[in-house]
N, C-alpha and C positions, 0 to 999 in steps of 0.2 A: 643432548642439545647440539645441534652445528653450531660449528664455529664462525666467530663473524669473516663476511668478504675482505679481504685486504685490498685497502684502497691501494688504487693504482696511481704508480710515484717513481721518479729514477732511484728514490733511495731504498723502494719496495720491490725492483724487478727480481733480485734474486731470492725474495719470497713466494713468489708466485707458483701456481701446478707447474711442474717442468713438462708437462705438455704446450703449452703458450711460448713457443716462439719468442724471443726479448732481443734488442737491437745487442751485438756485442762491440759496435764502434764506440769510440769516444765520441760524445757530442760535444761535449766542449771545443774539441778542435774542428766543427767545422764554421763552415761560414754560409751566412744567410745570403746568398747570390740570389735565389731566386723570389719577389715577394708576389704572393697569390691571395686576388682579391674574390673571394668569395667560397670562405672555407665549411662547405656543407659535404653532406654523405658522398656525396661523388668525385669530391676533390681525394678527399681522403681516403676512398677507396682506389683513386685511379693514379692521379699523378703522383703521388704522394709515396701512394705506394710503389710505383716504379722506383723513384728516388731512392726508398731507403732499401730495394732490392740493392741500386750499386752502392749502396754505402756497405750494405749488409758484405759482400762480396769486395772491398776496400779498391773499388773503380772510381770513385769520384771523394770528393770534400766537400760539395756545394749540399747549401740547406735550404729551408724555404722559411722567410717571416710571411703566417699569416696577417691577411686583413680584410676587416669586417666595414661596409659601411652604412648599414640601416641599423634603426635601432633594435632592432631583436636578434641584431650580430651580437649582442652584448652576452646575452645566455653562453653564446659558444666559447666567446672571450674568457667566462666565467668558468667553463668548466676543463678548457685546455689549460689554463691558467692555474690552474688546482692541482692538476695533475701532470706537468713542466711539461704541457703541448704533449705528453704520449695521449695516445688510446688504442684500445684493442678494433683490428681489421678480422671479422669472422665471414671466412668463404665458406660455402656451401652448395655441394651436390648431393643427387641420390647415392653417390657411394661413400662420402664423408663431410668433414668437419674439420674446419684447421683456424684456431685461433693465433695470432700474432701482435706482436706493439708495433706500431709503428714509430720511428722516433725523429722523421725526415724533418718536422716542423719543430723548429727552436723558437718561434717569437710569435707574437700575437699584435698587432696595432688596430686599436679601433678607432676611424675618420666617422665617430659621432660625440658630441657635436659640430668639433672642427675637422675638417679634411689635414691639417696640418701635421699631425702623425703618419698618415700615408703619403703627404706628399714628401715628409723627410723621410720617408723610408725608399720610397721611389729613387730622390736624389744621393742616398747613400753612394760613397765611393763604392762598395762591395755588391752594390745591386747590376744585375747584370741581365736579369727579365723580369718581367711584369705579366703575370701571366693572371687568366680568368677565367671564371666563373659564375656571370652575373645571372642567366637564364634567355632564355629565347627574347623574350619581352625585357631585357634590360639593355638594350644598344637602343640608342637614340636617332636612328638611322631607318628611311623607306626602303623599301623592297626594290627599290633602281641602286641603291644607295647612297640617298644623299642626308644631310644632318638635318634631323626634322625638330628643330631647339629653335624654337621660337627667338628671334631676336630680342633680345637683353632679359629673356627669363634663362636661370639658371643650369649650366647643363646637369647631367645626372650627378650623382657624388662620387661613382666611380672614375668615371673619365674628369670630372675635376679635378679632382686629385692626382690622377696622374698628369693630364696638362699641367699643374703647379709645379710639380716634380721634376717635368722634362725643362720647364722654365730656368728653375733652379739650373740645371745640370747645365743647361747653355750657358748660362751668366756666367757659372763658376768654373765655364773650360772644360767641361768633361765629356766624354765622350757618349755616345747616342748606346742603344741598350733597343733589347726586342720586346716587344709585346706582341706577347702569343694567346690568343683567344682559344681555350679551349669547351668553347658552347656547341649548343644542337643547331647552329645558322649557317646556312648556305654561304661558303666563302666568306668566312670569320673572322679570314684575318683582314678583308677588302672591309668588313663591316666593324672591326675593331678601329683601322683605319680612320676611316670615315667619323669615327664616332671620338678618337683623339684629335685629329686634325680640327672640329668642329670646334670642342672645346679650346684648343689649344687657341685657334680664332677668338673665340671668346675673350680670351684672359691677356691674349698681345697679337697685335694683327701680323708681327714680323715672325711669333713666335714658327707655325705650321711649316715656313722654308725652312728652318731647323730641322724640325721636326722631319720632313721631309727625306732630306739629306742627312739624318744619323740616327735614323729608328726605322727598325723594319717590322714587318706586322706577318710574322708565318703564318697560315694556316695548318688548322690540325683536324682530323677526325678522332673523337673518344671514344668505343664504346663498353662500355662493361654496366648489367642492370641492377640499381641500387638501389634498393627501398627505405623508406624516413626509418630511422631508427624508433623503436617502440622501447615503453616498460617492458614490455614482455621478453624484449631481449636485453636489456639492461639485466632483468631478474635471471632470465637463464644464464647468463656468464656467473653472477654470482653461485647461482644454484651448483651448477655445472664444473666450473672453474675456478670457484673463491675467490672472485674479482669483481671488486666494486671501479668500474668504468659509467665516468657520469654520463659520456654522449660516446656509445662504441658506434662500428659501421657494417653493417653486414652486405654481404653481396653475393655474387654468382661468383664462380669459379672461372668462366671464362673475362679474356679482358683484352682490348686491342687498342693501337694509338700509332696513328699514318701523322708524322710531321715533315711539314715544307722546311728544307734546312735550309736557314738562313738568319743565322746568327750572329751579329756582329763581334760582340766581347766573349764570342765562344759560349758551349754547352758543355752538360753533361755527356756521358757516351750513352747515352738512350738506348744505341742499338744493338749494347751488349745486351742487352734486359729484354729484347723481341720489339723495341719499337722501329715500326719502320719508318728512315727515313728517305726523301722522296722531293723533286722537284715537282710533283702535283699530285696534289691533294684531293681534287678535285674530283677524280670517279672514286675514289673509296668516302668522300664526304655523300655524293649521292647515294649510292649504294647505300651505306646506313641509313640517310634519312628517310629513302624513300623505301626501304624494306623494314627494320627493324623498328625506328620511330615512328613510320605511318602504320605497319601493322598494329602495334601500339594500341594506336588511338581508334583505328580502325574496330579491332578484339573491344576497344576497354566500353565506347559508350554503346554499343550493341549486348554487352554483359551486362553494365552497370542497370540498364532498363528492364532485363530479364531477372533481376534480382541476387545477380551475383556479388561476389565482395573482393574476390581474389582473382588474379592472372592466370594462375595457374587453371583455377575452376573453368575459365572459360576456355582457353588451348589444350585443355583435356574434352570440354562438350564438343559430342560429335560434331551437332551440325552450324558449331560457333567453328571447329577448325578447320573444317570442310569450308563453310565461307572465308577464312582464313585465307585457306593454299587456293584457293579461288583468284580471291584477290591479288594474292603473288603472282601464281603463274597466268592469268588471263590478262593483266592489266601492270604492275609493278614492275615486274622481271621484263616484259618483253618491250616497255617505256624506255628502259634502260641500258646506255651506250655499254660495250665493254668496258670490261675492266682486269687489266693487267694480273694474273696471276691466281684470279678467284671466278671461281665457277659460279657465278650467281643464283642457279636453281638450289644448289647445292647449298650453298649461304643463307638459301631462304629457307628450306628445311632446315637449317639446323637452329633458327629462328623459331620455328613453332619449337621446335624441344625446349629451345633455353627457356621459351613463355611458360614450357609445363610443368617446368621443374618445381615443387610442392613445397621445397626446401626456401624457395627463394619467399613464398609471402609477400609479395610484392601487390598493392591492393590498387582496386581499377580506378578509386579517388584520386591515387596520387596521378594516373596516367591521363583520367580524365581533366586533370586541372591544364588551365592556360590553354585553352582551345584555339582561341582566338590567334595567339602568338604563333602554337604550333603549325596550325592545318596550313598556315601558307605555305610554309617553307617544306614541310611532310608530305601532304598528301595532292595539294593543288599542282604540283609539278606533273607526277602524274597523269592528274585529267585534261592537262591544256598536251601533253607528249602523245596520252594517246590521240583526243582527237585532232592532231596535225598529223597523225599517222592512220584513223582511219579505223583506230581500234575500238573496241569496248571502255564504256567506261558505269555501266551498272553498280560495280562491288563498292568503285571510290564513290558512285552518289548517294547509295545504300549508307556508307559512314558518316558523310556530311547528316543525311538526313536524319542517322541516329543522331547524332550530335545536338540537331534542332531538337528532335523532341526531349533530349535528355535536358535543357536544357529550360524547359518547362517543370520540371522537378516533380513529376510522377512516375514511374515504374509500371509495367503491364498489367501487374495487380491490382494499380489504382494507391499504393503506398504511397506514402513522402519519399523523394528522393532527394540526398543533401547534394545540392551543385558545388561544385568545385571552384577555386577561385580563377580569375579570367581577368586578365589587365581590360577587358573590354566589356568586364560582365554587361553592365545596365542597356549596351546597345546591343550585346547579343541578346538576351533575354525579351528586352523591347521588341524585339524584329522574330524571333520564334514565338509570341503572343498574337501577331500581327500576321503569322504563319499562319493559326489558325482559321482564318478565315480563305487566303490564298496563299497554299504553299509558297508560290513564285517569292512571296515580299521577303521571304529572309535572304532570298538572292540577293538584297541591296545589300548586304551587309559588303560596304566596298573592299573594308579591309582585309576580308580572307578572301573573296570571290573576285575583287579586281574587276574591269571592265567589259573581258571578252565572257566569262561563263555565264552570266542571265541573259548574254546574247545569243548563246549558243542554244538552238531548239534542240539536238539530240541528248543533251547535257541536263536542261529544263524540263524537259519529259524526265529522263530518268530520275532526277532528282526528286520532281512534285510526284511521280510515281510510288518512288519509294519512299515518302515521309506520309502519304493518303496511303500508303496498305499497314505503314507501320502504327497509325491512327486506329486503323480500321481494323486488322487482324494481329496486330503486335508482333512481336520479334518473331517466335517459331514458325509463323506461317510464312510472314515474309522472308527468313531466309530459305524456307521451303520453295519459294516461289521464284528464286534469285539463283536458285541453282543449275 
């Protein structure tokens, strides 16, 4: 009979396979500088893991206090908490397999039901950034950027918390601290910005010229692709590795992060560890968004319809990658300004690989969720860049319009298809129902399509083109016909 997994614990690292990697710093001696609000698979795979790279390498002392602030942050509270904030980071390519602890996160605060644990973790003398991960759809901020918080209803719970925090710190003389936004949003840290200042109004009208004058907001670009943790790899590490990890994180092998330095109480040295740092952010932010995040979404809801399940499934089908590098190089790549130091055609090919990779399991549900939030800021760039330049814009109307039928919950077989969740489900859903009758009306949807694209006729053609062939001959003819 195997023997049982050994729960993962600082008092169990030196039980573990000695193939699993185990932090060899003291963690007692460091200090929780940085606290990071929204501790899911990505945090963990990215920042988190840089951090305990330099600790691993005794370059730094700073640690991060998690913080959770919806109620189903509680689960993760629960199971970091269990196991003193370790868990296992499992990278994966086609050529290996490298499991590691991570042990960069010493503290956990959950701001449910009160924000008042974050906001005194915020105000802590040893906090020194505020850093995040709420999602595309969690800034309370338009696409011009301004704070879209209804007057005297509540701002979000992340940015309240921090406004109370930064409140605290003024009153009690201390000095200003960064909040670094590390989400998928166009100019993150203009939008984290915007999205503290708001609140910060909210809670004292003097508070924001503080605010102003001793907080800075860097931008960052992240990217490394992280799929929601499964049983299935919970059960492999035990199988595999005699470890019971309640919430581990798997990811790719590759991983990369452009930060705007501008720190006031000092950082970490990041750029021992490959991060670059950079007084603009700004073409390596585009570049991601508009090649790896819109490919994305592009790949996932033209798979999802044809009955696929996995990323990989679809950046291996011929004529799904072939539409693919279509879309890069006919429309993506040639939208897009330089950029310092990286060859962009080249960045996009190595984009289809990372998508192929079989290891990663990365499923088109998780890519297809949050439509609404993503396609502004991913893919609608694009089609307003080409057509001010004159270009094509087929392969981006081809994606929007999978998106609409995907979004009517059938599949080309005629199956059920489970929709994903969408901060905007009921009015996207309403308006691809409403599609059927005339493609054009899902053009209203203002909030992805904005004012100029239902105006635009070469834009509207392609569009109601290609959502009437995808009606009509379903995915494989129509990207037969798009080529």
């Amino acid at each position: 009979m195997a023997s049982a997994a050994t729960p993962l614990s600082a008092a169990r690292l030196r039980d573990l396979d000695p193939r699993i990697s185990v932090p060899t710093y003291d963690r007692a001696l460091l200090a929780p500088r940085i606290v990071h609000i929204g501790v899911g698979g990505f945090h963990r795979s990215h920042q988190a893991a840089y951090l305990d790279e330099l600790l691993e390498r005794g370059l730094t002392d700073w640690a991060i206090a998690g913080a959770g602030v919806l109620p189903g942050d509680s689960a993760m509270a629960d199971a970091l908490r269990a196991q003193d904030h370790l868990y296992c980071l499992v990278t994966r390519d086609r050529r290996d397999t490298r499991v590691r602890v991570v042990g960069s996160i010493v503290g956990y605060v959950l701001a449910v039901p009160s924000p008042d644990p974050l906001a005194s973790a915020v105000a802590d003398p040893r906090t020194r950034i505020v850093s995040l991960t709420v999602t595309e759809g969690g800034y309370p901020v338009t696409a011009s950027g301004e704070y879209a918080v209804a007057p005297g209803a509540p701002a979000p719970p992340a940015f309240a918390a921090v406004a109370e925090g930064l409140q605290r710190r003024r009153d009690r003389g201390q000095p200003g601290i960064a909040v670094l936004s590390c989400d998928n949003v166009v100019h993150n840290g203009a939008f984290a910005r915007a999205a503290v200042l708001g609140a910060a109004a909210d809670l004292d009208p003097q508070l924001p010229a503080w605010v102003a004058d001793h907080v800075t907001f860097p931008a960052s670009m992240v990217d490394r692709i992280t799929p929601a943790t499964t049983d299935e790899d919970r059960a492999w590490l035990a199988r595999e590795y005699g470890v019971a990890d309640r919430w581990p994180v798997v990811a790719e092998t590759f991983t990369q992060w452009v930060i705007e330095d501008d720190f006031p109480q000092g950082r970490p040295p990041w750029q021992d560890v490959g991060v670059l740092m950079t007084d603009d952010v700004a073409p390596y932010e585009q570049l991601k968004l508009r090649i790896l995040n819109a490919g994305h979404s592009c790949l996932a809801y033209l798979a999802a319809l044809d009955g696929m399940t996995y990323v990989h499934e679809a950046a291996t089908d011929a004529a799904l990658a072939a539409y693919l590098r279509r879309f890069f190089s006919e429309e993506a790549v040639p939208a897009l300004p330089p950029v310092a130091g990286v060859d962009v055609a080249e960045y996009a090919d190595r984009v289809v690989a990372r998508f192929s990779d079989p290891q990663i399991r990365d499923t088109l549900a998780r890519v297809c969720g949050d439509g609404s939030a993503k396609l502004p800021k991913f893919l609608i760039p694009t089609v307003e860049a080409q057509l001010d330049r004159g270009g094509p814009v087929r392969q981006s109307a081809l994606a929007l319009a999978a998106w609409c039928q995907y979004l009517l919950g059938t599949r080309d077989d005629g199956r059920p298809l489970e929709v994903s969740d969408d901060p905007l489900l009921h009015t996207a859903m309403r308006l691809a129902a409403e599609s059927l009758r005339d493609p054009r009306a899902f053009l209203a949807f203002d909030a992805v399509f904005g004012p100029r694209l239902p105006r635009d006729p070469e834009f509207v053609a392609a569009f109601s083109d290609a959502l009437t062939s995808l009606r009509s001959n379903g995915v494989r003819e129509t990207l037969a016909r798009t080529a």
